[in-house]
C-alpha positions in Angstrom: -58.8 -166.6 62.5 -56.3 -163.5 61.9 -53.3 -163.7 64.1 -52.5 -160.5 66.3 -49.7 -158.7 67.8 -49.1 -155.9 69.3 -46.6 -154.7 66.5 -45.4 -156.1 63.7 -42.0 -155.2 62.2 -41.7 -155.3 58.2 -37.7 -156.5 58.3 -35.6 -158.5 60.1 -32.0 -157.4 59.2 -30.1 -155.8 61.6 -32.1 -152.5 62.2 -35.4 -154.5 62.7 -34.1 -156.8 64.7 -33.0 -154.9 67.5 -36.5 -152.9 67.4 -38.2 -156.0 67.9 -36.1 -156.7 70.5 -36.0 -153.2 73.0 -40.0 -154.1 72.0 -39.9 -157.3 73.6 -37.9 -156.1 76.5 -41.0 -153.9 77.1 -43.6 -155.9 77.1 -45.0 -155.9 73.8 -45.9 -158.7 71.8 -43.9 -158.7 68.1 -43.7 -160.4 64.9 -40.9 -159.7 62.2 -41.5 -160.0 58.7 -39.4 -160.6 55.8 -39.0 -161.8 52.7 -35.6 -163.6 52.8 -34.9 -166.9 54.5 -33.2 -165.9 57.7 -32.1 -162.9 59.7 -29.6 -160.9 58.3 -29.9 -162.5 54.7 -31.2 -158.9 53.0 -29.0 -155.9 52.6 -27.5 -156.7 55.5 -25.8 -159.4 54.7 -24.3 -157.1 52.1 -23.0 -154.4 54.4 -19.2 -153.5 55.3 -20.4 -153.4 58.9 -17.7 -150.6 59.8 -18.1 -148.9 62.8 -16.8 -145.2 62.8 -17.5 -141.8 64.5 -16.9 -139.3 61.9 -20.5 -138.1 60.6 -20.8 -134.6 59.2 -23.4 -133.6 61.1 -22.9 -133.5 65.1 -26.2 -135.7 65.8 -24.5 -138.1 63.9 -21.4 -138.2 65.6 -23.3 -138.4 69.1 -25.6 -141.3 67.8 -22.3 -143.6 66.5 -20.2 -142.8 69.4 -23.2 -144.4 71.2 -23.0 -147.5 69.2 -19.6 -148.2 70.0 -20.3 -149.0 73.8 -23.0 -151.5 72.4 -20.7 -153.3 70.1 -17.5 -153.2 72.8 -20.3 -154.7 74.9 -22.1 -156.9 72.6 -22.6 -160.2 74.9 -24.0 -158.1 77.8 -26.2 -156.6 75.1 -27.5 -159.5 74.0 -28.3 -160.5 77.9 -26.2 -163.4 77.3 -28.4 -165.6 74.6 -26.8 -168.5 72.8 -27.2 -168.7 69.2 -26.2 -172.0 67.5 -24.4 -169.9 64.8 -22.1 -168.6 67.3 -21.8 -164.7 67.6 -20.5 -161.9 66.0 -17.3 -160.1 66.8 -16.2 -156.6 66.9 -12.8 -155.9 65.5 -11.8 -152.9 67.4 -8.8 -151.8 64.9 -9.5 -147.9 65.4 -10.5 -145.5 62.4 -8.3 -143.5 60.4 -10.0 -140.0 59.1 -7.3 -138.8 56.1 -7.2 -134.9 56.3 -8.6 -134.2 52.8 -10.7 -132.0 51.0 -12.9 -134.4 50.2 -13.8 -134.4 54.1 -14.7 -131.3 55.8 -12.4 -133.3 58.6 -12.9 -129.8 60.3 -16.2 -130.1 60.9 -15.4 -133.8 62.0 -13.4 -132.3 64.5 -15.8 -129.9 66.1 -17.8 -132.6 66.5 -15.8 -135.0 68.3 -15.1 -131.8 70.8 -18.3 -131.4 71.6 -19.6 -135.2 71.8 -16.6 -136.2 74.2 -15.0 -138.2 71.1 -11.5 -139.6 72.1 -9.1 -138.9 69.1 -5.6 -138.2 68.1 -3.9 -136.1 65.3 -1.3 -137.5 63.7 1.2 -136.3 61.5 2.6 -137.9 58.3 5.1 -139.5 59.9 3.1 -141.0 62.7 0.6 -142.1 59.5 3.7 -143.7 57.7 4.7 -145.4 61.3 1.4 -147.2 61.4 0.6 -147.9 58.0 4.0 -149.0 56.5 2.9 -149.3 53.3 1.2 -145.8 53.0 1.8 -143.2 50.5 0.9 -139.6 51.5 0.9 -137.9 48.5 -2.1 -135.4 47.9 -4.5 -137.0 45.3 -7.0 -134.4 44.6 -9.3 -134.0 43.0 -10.7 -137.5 42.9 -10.5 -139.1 39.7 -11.5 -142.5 37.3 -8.9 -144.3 35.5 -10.5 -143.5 32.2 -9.1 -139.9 33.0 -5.6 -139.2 31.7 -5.2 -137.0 34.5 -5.6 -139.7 36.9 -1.8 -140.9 36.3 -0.2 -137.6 36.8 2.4 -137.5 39.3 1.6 -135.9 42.7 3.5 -132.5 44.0 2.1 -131.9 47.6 1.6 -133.9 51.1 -1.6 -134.3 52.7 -1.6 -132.8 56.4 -2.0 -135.6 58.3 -5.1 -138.3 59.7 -7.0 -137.8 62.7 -7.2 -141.4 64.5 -10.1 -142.6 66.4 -8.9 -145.5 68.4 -12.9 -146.6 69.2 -13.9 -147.8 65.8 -13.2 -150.5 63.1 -15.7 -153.3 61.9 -18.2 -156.2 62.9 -16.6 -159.2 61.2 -20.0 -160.9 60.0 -22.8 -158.6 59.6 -25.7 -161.2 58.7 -24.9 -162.9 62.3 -24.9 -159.8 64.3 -29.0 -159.3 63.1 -29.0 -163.2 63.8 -27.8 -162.7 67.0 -30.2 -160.2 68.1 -33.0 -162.0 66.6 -32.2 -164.8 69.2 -32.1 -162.2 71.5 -35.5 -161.1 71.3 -37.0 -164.3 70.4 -35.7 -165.3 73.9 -38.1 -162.4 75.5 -41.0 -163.8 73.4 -40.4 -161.9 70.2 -41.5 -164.0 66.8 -40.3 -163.9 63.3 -41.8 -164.7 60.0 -39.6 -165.3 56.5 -40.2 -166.1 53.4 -42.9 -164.1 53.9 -43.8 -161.0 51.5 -45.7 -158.0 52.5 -48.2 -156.8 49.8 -50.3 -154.7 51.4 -50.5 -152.1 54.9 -54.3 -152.3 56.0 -55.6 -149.4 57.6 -59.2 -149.1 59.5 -60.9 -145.5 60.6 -57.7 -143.6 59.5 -55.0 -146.0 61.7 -52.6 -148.8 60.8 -54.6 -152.5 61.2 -52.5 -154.9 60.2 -50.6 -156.8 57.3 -51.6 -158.9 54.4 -48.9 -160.8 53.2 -48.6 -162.0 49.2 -50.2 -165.7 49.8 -53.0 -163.7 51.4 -52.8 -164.1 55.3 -53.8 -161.3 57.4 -52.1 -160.5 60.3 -53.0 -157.7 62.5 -51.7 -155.3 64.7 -52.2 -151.7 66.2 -48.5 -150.7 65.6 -46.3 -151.8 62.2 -43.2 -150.6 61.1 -41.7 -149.9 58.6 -37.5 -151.6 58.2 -37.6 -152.4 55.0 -34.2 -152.0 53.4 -34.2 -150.9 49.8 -37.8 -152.0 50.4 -38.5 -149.5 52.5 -40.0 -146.7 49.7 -42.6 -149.6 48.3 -44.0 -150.5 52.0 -44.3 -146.5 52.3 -46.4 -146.2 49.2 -48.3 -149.4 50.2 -49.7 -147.4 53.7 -52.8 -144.7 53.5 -51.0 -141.5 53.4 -47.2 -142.1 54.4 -45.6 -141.5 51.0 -47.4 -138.1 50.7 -47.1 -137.1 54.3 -42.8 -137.5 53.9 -41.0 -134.4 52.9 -37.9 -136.6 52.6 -38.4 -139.8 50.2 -35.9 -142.8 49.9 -34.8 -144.9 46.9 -32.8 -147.9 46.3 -28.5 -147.5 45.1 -26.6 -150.0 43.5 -23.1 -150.1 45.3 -20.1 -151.9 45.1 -17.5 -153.1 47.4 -14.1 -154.5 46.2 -11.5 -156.9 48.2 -7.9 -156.4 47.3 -4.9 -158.4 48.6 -2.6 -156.8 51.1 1.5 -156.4 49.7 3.2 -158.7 50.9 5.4 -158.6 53.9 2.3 -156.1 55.4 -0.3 -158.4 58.1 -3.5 -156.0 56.7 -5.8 -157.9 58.4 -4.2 -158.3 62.0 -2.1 -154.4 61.7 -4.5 -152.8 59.2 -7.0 -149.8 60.2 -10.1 -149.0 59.0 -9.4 -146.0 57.1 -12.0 -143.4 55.3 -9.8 -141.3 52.4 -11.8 -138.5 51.1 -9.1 -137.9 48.7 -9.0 -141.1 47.0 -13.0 -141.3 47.5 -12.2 -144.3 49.0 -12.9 -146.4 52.4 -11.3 -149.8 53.4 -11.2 -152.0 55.8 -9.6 -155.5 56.6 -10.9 -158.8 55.2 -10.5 -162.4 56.1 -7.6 -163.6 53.5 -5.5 -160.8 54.5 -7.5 -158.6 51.8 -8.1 -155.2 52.0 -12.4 -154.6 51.7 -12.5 -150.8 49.5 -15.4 -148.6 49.1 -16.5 -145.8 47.7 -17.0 -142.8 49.2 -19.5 -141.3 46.6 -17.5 -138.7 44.6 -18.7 -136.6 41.9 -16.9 -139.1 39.6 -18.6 -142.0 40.4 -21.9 -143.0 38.7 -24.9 -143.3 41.0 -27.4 -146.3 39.8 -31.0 -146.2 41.5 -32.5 -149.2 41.0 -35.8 -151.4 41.4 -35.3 -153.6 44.5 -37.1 -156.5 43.1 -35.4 -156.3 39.7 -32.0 -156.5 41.8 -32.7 -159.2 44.5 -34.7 -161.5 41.4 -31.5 -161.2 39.4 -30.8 -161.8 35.3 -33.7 -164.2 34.5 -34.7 -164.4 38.0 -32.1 -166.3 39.5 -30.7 -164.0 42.2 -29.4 -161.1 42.9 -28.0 -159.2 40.1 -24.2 -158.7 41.6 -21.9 -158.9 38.9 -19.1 -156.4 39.7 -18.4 -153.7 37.1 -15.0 -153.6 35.4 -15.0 -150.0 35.2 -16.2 -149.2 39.1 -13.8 -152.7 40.2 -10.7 -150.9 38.6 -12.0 -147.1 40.1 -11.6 -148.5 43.4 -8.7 -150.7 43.4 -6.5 -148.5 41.2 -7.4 -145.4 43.7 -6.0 -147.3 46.5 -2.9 -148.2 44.7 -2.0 -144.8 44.5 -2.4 -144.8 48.1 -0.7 -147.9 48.8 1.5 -148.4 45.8 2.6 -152.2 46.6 -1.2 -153.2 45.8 -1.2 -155.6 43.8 -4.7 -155.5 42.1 -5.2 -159.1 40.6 -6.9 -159.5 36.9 -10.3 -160.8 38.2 -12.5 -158.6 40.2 -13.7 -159.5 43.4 -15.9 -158.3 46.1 -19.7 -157.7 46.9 -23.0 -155.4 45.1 -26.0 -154.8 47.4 -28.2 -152.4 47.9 -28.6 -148.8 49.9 -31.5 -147.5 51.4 -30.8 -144.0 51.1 -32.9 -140.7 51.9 -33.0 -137.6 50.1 -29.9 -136.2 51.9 -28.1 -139.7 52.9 -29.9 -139.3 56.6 -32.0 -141.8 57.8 -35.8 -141.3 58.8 -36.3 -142.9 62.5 -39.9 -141.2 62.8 -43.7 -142.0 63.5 -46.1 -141.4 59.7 -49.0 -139.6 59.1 -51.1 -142.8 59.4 -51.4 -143.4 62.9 -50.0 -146.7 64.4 -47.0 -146.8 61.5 -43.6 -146.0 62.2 -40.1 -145.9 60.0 -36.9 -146.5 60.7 -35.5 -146.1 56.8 -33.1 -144.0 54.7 -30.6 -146.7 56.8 -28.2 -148.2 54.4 -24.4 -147.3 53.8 -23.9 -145.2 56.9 -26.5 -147.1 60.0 -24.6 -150.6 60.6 -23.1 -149.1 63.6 -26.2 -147.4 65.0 -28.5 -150.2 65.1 -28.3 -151.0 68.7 -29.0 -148.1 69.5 -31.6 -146.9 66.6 -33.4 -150.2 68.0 -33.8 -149.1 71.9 -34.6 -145.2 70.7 -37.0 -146.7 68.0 -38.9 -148.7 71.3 -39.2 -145.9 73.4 -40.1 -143.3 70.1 -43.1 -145.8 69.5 -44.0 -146.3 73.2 -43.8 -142.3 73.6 -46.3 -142.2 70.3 -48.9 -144.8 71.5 -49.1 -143.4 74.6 -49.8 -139.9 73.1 -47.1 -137.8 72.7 -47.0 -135.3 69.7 -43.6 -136.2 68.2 -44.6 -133.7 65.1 -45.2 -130.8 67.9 -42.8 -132.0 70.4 -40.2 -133.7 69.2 -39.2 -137.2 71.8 -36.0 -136.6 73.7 -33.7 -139.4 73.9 -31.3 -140.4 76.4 -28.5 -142.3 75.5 -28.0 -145.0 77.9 -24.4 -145.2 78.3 -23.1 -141.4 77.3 -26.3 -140.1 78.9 -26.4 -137.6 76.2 -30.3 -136.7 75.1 -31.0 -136.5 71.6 -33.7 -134.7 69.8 -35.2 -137.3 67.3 -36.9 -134.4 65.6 -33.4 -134.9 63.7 -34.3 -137.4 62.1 -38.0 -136.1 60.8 -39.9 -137.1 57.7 -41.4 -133.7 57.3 -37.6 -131.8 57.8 -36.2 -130.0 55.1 -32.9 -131.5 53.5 -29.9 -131.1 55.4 -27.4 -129.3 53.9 -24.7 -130.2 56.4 -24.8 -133.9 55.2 -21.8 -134.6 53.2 -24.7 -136.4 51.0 -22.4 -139.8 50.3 -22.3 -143.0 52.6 -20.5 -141.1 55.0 -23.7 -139.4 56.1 
C-alpha cells in the first residue's frame, strides 16, 4: 500500500527543514526526503553559516534582517525541543562591510535606511581600533597571485567600513537543520534518508507523489522542491517545471579556506565577520583561533559548474570530491595577507569544497511551478544560511495561500514578517522574473 502525506519535502538540510516544520505547525502532515544519512549532512553541512545584512538588493536586506531575530532567538524558535546533539549557537560578532568598489556599499547603505537596519560608519582609525592587525591600504582591482601586479605596493586608503553590530555566524551549520528537524518531528513531522528521489509523478496535470530509486511510491498532493545542488535535476524530473522557469539553477564548486590568526590577536573571541569587496574576500572566525576566508566571486576567480552526483560520489566513488586547489587555496589566503599582513599562511592548505545552488542571477527561487501541487524553494546556496527561518515560515504560508487558491502568478502572496512586521512581495523571488540586474551576481546576492 503507498504511504501518503499531505506534502512531501525533497531535502532536509537546513532550508527544508524549517518548511517542514512551519508545515507541521499548521496542521499538515509531512515527510522529508533525502539522500544523505542525517539532517544537515548535504550542502549544508558545507556552508559558512554567516549571518549578515548587506544584500544588494533591498528585498534582500529586509529578508536577512528578519533572520537575525530568529537566530538571536533560536531556543524560543525551536519551541524549546531537546536534541541529543545539543544545539546550535549564534556567534553574534557583528559584520564588517569594507567600503570598496568591489561593493556598491552605497547601495548597501540605502538599504539599511529604508529596512530600519542598525549600523555605524567607521573611519580607518575606528577600523584599525577594532581590528589591530588590519591594514587599510586600497587593493583594487582584485587580483590572483599568478599576476605580477598582484605584489605591487599600494598608494591610497580605503574610506572606511560600515559596521553592522546584528550579524556574525552559526557555529555548526549541520546541527542548526538537525535542530529544526527535531523541532518538527516533535509536531508530528517525519523524515526519510538514505533515500533517493528518481522520479516526480504527476496525475491529470498535478503533482501525485514520489517514487524513490529502490522503487517505493509515496504520495502526496503537495511536494517540494529543496534540493540543494540537486535542486535543477528534481525540476527536470517534474511535468513541466524546467520549461515553465525563466530563471534556471546549476550546481558551483566553491572553496572555503581556514587560516591561523597572528599571534598575539584572539581572532576567534575579538574577530568580526568581515565581507572585503576589495580583496574579493569574506572571513569569519573558526574554532582553533583560525580565520574561515571566502571568495567573494570576482572576475578573477574561475567559476566551476559541476554535476552534483559526480561531486558528492567523489574520485572512484568514494566521496565527495573536495580536494582544495593550490591555486584558489593561495588566491584566498595570500589576498587576506595583504589585508592582514601578520598572516601567516602555513604550507598545507586547509579548509572545506561543497557545493552552491545558484540561480541565474545568484537569487533564490521561493515560488509555486507550473505543475500544480509542486513548489521550490532553490537557487539557495552561498547567500540563504541566514534566511532559512524565515524562508521556512513564508514557504508554509506561500503553499497554504496556493492550495487554497490563490493566483501567486497573478497576484503575487504578501508576506508579513513576524517580528519586523514588514510585508514582502514574494513575487521577488519568481521563476518566470526576468534576471535582476541589481544583484551583485556573486555569493553576496
Amino acid at each position: 500500500m503507498t504511504k501518503k502525506y499531505d506534502a512531501i519535502i525533497i531535502g532536509a538540510g537546513v532550508i527544508g527543514t524549517p518548511i517542514a516544520y512551519e508545515l507541521c505547525k499548521m496542521g499538515y502532515k509531512t515527510l522529508n526526503v533525502d539522500k544523505v544519512p542525517d539532517a544537515g549532512e548535504g550542502s549544508t553541512a558545507g556552508s559558512c553559516a554567516i549571518v549578515r545584512a548587506h544584500y544588494s538588493t533591498e528585498d534582500g536586506v529586509a529578508l536577512a534582517y528578519e533572520g537575525f531575530k530568529y537566530w538571536l532567538d533560536w531556543e524560543n524558535y525551536l519551541d524549546n525541543v531537546k536534541d541529543e546533539k545539543g544545539l546550535a549557537k549564534y556567534m553574534n560578532t557583528g559584520s564588517i562591510l569594507i567600503k570598496s568598489d568591489g561593493h556598491d556599499w552605497r547601495k548597501v547603505q540605502k538599504h539599511y535606511d529604508a529596512v530600519g537596519v542598525k549600523y555605524e560608519e567607521w573611519d580607518v582609525d575606528t577600523v584599525k581600533k577594532h581590528v589591530p592587525p588590519i591594514d587599510m591600504h586600497k587593493f583594487w582591482p582584485v587580483r590572483r597571485p599568478e599576476d605580477p601586479k598582484f605584489y605591487d605596493e599600494p598608494t591610497e586608503m580605503l574610506e572606511g567600513a560600515i559596521f553592522c553590530p546584528e550579524g556574525g555566524y552559526v557555529n555548526d551549520p549541520a546541527l542548526s537543520a538537525h535542530n529544526i528537524m527535531r523541532a518538527a518531528e516533535a509536531k508530528g513531522g517525519e523524515f526519510m534518508f538514505n533515500a533517493e528521489v528518481v522520479d516526480i509523478r504527476s496525475e491529470n496535470g498535478k503533482v501525485k507523489g514520489i517514487t524513490l530509486k529502490d522503487g517505493t511510491q509515496i504520495d502526496a498532493d503537495i511536494v517540494v522542491n529543496v534540493g540543494g545542488p540537486h535542486s535543477f535535476k528534481v525540476n527536470q524530473m517534474a511535468e513541466g517545471v524546467w520549461e515553465g522557469c525563466n530563471i534556471k539553477t546549476k550546481a558551483l564548486r566553491h572553496e572555503v579556506m581556514y587560516c591561523p590568526s597572528p599571534e598575539g590577536y584572539d581572532y576567534l573571541n575579538d574577530g568580526y565577520h568581515m565581507s572585503d569587496g576589495d580583496i574579493g574576500c569574506y572571513e569569519r572566525p573558526e574554532v582553533g583561533n583560525m580565520f574561515l576566508i571566502g571568495s567573494e566571486d570576482p572576475e578573477c576567480d574561475p567559476q566551476e559548474w559541476v554535476d552534483p552526483d559526480e561531486f558528492y560520489a567523489g574520485k572512484g566513488g568514494k566521496g565527495r570530491d573536495n580536494v582544495l586547489t593550490d591555486a584558489q587555496w593561495k588566491a584566498q589566503c595570500y589576498r587576506l595577507g595583504k589585508r592582514i599582513p601578520s598572516l601567516k599562511v602555513p604550507n598545507q592548505p586547509k579548509g572545506v569544497v561543497d557545493l552552491y545552488d545558484v540561480s541565474d542571477d545568484w537569487i533564490p527561487i521561493y515560488d509555486k511551478s507550473d505543475l500544480p501541487g509542486f513548489y521550490m524553494a532553490v537557487g539557495t546556496s552561498g547567500n540563504q544560511y541566514k534566511n532559512a527561518p524565515v524562508v521556512g515560515r513564508m514557504m508554509a504560508e506561500l503553499i497554504d495561500a496556493c492550495e487554497k487558491g490563490l493566483d501567486h502568478d497573478k497576484e503575487p502572496f504578501q508576506y508579513e514578517f513576524k517580528y519586523t512586521k514588514r510585508t514582502l512581495d514574494v513575487g521577488f523571488f519568481s521563476r518566470k522574473r526576468e534576471i535582476n540586474y541589481d544583484s551583485s551576481f556573486s555569493v553576496n546576492g
